[in-house]
C-alpha positions in Angstrom: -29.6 -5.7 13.0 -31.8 -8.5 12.9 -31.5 -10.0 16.5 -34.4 -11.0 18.8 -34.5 -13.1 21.9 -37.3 -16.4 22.4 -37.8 -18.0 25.4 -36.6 -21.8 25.1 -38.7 -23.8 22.5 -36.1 -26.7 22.2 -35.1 -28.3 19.5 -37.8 -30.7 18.8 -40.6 -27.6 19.6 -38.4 -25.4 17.1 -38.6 -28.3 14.3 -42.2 -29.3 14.9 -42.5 -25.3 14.7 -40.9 -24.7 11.4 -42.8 -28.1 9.8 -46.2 -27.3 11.0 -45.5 -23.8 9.6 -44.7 -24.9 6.4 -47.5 -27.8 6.0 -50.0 -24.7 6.3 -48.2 -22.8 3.8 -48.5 -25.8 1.8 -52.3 -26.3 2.6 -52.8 -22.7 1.4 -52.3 -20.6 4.6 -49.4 -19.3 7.3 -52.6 -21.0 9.6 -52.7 -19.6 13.2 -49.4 -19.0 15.0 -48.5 -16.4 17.6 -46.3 -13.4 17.9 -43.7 -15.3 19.6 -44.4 -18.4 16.7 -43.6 -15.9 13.8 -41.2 -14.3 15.1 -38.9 -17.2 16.1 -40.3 -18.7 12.4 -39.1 -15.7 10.8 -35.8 -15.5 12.6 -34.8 -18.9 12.3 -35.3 -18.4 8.2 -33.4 -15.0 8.6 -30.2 -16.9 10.2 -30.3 -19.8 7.7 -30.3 -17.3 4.9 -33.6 -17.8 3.4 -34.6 -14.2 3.4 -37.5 -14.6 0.6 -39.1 -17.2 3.1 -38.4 -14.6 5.9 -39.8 -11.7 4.4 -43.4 -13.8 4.1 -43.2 -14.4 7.8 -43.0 -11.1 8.2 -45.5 -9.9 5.7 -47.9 -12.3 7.8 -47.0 -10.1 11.0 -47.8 -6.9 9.0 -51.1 -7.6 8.1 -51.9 -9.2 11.7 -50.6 -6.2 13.6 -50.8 -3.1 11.1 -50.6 -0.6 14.2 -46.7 -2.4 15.5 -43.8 -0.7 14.2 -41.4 -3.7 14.9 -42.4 -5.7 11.6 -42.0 -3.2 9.1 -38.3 -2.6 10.6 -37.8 -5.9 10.4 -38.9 -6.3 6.8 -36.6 -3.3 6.1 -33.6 -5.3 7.1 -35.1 -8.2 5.2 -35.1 -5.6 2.0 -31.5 -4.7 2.6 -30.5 -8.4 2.7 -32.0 -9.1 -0.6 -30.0 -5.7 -1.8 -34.0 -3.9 -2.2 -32.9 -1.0 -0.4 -35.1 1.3 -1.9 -38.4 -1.0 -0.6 -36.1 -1.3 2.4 -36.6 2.6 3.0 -39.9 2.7 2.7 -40.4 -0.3 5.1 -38.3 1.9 7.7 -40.6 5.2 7.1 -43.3 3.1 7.7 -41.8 1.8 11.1 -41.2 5.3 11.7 -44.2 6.7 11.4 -45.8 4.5 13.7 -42.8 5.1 16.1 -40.8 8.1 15.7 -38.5 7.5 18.6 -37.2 3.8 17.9 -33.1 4.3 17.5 -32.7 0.9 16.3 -35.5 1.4 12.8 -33.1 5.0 12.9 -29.8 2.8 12.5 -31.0 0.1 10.4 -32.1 3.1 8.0 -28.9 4.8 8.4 -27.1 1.6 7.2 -29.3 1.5 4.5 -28.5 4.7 3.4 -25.2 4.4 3.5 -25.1 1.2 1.4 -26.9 3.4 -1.4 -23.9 5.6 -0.8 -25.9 8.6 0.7 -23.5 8.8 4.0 -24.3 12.0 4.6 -28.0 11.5 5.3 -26.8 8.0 6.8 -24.7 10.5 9.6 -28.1 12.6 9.8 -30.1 8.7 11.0 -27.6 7.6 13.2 -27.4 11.5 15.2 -31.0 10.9 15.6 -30.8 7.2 17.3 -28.2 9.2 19.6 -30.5 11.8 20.7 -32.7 9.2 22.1 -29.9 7.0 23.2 -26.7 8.8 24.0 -24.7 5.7 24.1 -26.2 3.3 21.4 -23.1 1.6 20.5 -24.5 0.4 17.1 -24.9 4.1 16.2 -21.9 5.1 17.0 -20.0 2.6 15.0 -21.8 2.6 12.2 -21.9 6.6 12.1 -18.3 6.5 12.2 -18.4 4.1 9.2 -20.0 6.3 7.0 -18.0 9.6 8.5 -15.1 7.5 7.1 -16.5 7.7 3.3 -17.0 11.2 3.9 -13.3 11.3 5.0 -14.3 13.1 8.2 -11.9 10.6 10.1 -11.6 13.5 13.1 -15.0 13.1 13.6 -15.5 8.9 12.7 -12.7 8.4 15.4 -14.5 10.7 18.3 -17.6 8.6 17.6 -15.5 5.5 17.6 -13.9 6.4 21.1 -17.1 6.7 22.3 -18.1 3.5 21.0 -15.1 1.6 22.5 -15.8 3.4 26.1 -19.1 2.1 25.7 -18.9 -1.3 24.3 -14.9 -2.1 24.7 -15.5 -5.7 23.4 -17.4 -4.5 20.1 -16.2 -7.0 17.5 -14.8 -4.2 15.3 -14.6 -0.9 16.8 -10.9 -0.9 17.4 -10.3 -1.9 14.2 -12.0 1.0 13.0 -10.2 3.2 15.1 -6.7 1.3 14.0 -7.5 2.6 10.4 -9.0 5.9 11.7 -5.7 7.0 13.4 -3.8 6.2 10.8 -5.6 8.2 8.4 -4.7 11.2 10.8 -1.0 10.1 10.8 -1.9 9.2 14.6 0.6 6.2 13.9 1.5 5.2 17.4 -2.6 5.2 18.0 -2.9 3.3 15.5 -0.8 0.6 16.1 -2.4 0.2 19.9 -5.7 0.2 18.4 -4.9 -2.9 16.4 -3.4 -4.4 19.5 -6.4 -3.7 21.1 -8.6 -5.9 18.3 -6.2 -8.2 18.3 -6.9 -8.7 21.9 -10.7 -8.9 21.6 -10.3 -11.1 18.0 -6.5 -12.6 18.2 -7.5 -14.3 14.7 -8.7 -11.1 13.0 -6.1 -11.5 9.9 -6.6 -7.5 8.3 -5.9 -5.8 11.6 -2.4 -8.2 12.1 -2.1 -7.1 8.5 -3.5 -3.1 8.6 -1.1 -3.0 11.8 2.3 -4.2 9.8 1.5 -1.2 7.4 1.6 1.2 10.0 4.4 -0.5 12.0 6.4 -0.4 8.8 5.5 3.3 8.3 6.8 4.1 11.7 10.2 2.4 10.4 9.9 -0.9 12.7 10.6 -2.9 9.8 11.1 -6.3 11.9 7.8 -6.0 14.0 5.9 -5.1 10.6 7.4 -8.3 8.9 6.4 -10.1 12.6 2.9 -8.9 11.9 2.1 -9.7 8.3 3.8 -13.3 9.4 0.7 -13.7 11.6 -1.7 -12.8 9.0 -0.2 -14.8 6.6 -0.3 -17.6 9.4 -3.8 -17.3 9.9 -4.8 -17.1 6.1 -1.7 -18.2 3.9 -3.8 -17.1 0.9 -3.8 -13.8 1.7 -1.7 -12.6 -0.9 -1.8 -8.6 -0.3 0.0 -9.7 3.7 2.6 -12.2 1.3 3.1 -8.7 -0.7 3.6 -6.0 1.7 5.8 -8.4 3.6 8.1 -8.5 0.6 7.9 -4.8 0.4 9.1 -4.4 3.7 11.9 -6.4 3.7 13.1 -5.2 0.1 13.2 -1.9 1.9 15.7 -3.6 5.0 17.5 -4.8 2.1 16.6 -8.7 2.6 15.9 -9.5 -1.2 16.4 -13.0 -0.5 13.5 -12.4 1.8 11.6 -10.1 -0.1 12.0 -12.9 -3.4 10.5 -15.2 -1.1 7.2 -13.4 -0.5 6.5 -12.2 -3.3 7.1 -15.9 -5.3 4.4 -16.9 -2.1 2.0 -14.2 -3.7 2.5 -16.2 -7.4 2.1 -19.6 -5.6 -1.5 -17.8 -5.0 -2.4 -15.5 -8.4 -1.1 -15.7 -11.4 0.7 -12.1 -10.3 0.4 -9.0 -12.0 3.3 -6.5 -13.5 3.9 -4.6 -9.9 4.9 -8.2 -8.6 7.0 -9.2 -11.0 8.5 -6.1 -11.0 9.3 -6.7 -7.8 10.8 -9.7 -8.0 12.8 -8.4 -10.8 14.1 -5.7 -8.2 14.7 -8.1 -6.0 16.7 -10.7 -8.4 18.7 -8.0 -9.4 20.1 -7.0 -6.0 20.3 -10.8 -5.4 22.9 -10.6 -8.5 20.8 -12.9 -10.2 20.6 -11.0 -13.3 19.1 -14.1 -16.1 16.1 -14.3 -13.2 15.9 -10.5 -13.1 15.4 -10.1 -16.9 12.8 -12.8 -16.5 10.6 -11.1 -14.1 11.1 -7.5 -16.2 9.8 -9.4 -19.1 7.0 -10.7 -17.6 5.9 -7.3 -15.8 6.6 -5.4 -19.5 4.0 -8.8 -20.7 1.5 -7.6 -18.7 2.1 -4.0 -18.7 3.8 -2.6 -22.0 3.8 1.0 -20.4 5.7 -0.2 -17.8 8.8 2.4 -17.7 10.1 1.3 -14.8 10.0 -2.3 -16.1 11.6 -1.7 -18.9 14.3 0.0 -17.1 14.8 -2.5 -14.8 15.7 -4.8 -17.6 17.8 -3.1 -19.2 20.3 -2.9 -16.1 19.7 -6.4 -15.7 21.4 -7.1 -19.2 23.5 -3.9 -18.4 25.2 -6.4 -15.6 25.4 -9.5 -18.1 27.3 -6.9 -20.4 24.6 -8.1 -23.3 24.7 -4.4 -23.8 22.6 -4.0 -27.1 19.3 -5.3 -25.4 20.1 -3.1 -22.5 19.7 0.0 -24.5 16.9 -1.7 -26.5 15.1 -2.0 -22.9 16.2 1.7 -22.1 15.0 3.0 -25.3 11.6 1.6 -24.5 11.8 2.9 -21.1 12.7 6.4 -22.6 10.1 6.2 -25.1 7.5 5.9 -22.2 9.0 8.9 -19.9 11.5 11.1 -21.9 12.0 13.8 -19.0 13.5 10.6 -16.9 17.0 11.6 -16.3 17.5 8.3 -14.4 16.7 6.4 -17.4 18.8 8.5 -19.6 22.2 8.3 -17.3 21.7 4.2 -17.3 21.6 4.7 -21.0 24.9 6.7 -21.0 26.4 3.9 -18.6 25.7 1.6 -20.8 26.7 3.2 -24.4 30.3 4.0 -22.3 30.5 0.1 -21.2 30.0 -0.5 -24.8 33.0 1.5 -25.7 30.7 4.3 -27.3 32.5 7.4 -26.5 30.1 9.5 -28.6 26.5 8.2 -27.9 27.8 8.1 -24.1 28.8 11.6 -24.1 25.2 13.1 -25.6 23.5 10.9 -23.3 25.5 12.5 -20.0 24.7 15.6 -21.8 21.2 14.9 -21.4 21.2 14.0 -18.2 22.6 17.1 -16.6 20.1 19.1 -19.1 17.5 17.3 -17.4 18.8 17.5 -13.9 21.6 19.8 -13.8 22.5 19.2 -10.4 22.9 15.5 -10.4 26.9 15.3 -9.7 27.4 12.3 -10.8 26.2 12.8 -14.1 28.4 16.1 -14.1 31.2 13.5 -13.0 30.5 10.7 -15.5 30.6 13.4 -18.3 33.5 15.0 -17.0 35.5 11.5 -17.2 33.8 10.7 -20.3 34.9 14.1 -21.7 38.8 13.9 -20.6 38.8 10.1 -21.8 37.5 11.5 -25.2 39.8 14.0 -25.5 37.6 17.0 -24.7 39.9 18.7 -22.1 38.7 22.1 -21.7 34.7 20.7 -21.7 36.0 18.0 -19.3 37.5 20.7 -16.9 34.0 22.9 -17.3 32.7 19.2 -16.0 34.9 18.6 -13.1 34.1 21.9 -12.0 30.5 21.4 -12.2 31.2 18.6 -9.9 33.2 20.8 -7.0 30.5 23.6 -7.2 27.6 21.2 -6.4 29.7 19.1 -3.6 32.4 22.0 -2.2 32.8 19.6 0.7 33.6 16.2 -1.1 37.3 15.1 -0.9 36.5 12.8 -3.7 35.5 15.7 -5.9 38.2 17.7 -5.5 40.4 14.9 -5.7 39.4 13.6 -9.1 39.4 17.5 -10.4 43.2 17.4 -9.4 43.5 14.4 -11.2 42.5 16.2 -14.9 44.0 19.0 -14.4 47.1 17.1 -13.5 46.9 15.3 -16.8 46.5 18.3 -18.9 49.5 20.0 -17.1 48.0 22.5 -14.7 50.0 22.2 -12.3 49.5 25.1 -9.8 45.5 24.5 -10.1 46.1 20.6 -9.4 48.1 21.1 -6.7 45.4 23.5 -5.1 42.8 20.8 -5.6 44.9 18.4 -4.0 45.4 20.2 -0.9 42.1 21.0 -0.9 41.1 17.2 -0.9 43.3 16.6 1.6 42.2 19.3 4.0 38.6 17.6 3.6 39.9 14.0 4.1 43.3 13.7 5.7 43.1 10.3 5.6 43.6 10.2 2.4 46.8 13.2 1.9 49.1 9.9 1.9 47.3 7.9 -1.0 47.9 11.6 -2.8 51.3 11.9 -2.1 52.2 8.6 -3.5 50.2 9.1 -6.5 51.8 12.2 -7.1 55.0 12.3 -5.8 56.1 15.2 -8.2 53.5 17.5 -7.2 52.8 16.4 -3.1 56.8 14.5 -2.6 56.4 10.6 -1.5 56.8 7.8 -3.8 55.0 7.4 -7.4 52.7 5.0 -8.6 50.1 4.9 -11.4 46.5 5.5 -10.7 43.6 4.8 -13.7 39.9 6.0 -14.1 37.1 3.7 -12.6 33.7 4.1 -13.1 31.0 3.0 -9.9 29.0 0.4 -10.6 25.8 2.3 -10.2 23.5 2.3 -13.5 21.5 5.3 -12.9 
């Protein structure tokens, strides 16, 4: 807050000003200038960013007028420019002590304080400036700034609202508030409050960006992606908008589009393991699965303890059947969280697709020790069991399965199936029924697959295994 008004010099006063100021600095002396003289001298330095010079001007003022408490504010901000913010203080106690009740000395030292990181006697500053103006919008905002570090949000957006009642166009109050209310799950706030800057600051790139978070947290998935387009509009270099963009449309299930942003985030960076994990998520939904592995590698590159990574790439080469460096990938990935049971069942998948009966089964034994209610483990290991030869274990299985889905046709339906196969009849037909009853649409398909047991005509069915690798 270094901002002072001067009547109208003109241009060639303000030049003639600043030159004969500095030909008597050169002659040995500041020489004789006014108040109104140093002040504009020391303001137009300030605004040009030559604080050092400044900082003399203001020196000169000190020593002129010992008794006025306006300098030594003004060489605290100087101080806290020049990252001094310890001189900076002291400056504002001195201000203080010659005036007690000046709010703006009271802020400046409050943002002082709060650049230290000392935002609790920052709040204590800026309460003061209230009590001796109610409705200082500075003091409000910048209280609620440091409320926000001291994650007080209730409080940082009451001062806020008060702040935006006050001075509606403040360049960054809604903004504040945007964040605020989402902090207090306010979503629907939040989202106006963004509108709201956007209105006062239609260019202001992080609140387009802050309000396609929250838009996508709400679940408006097409009006977050609409957002981050405008802040990737106004800054195309703004890689984190590029990245959140992809997330969003990863999660609608656009990978094409999701691909897109995050290679837009590479055209940028050189990327870092979450992105090309991403893209490797993103490849591998495309079916793309040589691109997929890629990616994986390059997140694992730069992040060896990258489970997920690893995993990843493994069900890549899982889908190119190059099954030996899938569970390569998915020992790694094991290695790095053994309690995983997602990793483990990919493992099994793949130790089945490479005609493993064994390895398969102790894997889908795992799994189900890890998560014992993970049905389609219980499922795999019940097909996996029966295809092995283990009857009675792959009947324990199947009934694994019914207990944790009563309600699934599908369930019941492929429990009918073993113990058709092993000659149970009375049980299979039971389970068929049963299947039926919970899907009728499907009591034909059962009766013409087992025409001996439910009458209709007969026809071969096999064992398929989904598609799903974990």
């Amino acid at each position: 807050m270094f901002d002072f008004e001067f009547d109208d010099f003109g241009d060639d006063r303000s030049d003639d000003l600043i030159e004969a100021y500095e030909a008597h600095l050169r002659e040995g002396g500041p020489g004789f200038f006014d108040t109104d003289d140093l002040e504009y001298i020391a303001t137009t330095y300030f605004e040009t960013g030559r604080m050092d010079e400044a900082l003399a001007v203001v020196d000169v003022q000190i020593e002129r007028a010992p008794g006025s408490s306006d300098p030594w504010m003004r060489r605290g901000v100087l101080l806290n420019h020049l990252d001094r913010q310890d001189e900076a203080l002291e400056a504002y106690d001195e201000a203080l002590a010659l005036n007690p009740v000046d709010a703006e000395t009271l802020v400046n030292r409050g943002i002082t304080l709060d650049t230290l990181g000392r935002p609790e006697e920052a709040v204590e500053d800026f309460d003061r400036a209230l009590m001796f103006d109610a409705l200082a919008s500075d003091a409000l905002f910048n209280k609620a700034i440091s409320l926000e570090k001291l994650d007080l949000f209730d409080e940082a957006a009451s001062a806020l609202e008060t702040c935006a009642e006050v001075d509606p166009d403040h360049p960054e109050v809604w903004y504040e508030l945007g964040f605020c209310y989402d902090q207090l799950d306010r979503l629907d706030d939040s989202v106006s409050a963004y509108d709201r800057q956007i209105d006062v600051d239609p260019y202001a790139q992080n609140a387009w960006y802050n309000r396609g978070i929250v838009l996508n947290r709400l679940g408006r998935t097409e009006e977050a992606v609409a957002s981050y387009d405008f802040a990737v509009a106004i800054d195309d270099g703004f890689t984190s908008a590029w990245y959140n963009r992809g997330n969003a449309l990863a999660g609608a299930g656009d990978a094409q589009g999701a691909a897109d942003s995050y290679l837009k985030v590479l055209e940028h960076e050189d990327g870092d393991a979450a992105t090309f994990y991403n893209l490797g998520l993103a490849y591998d939904d495309l079916g793309d699965y040589p691109t997929a592995v890629e990616y994986f590698r390059r997140a694992v590159a730069d992040d060896a303890e990258y489970a997920d990574a690893w995993y990843g790439m493994g069900c890549a080469l899982d889908g190119q059947s190059l099954y030996n460096e899938a569970l390569v990938a998915f020992a790694r990935a094991i290695a790095l969280a053994p309690e995983e049971s997602e990793y483990w069942h990919a493992r099994a998948d793949t130790e089945y697709n490479a005609g493993r009966l064994g390895e398969a089964l102790r894997a889908y034994t795992h799994v189900v020790r890890l998560d014992p209610t993970n049905k389609d483990a219980w499922l795999d290991l019940a097909e996996t069991r029966m295809e092995a030869g283990l009857r009675d274990e792959a009947l324990d299985a199947f009934s694994q399965v019914v207990l944790l889905d009563p309600d699934s046709s599908e369930a019941h339906l492929r429990q009918a199936w073993a113990l058709a196969s092993i000659g149970q009849r009375e049980s299979a037909i039971r389970s068929f029924r049963r299947a039926a009853e919970l899907d009728p649409s499907r009591a034909d398909e059962i009766r013409r697959t087992y025409p001996d047991l439910m009458g209709g005509d007969a026809h071969t069915t096999g064992r398929s295994r989904g598609d799903d690798r974990g």
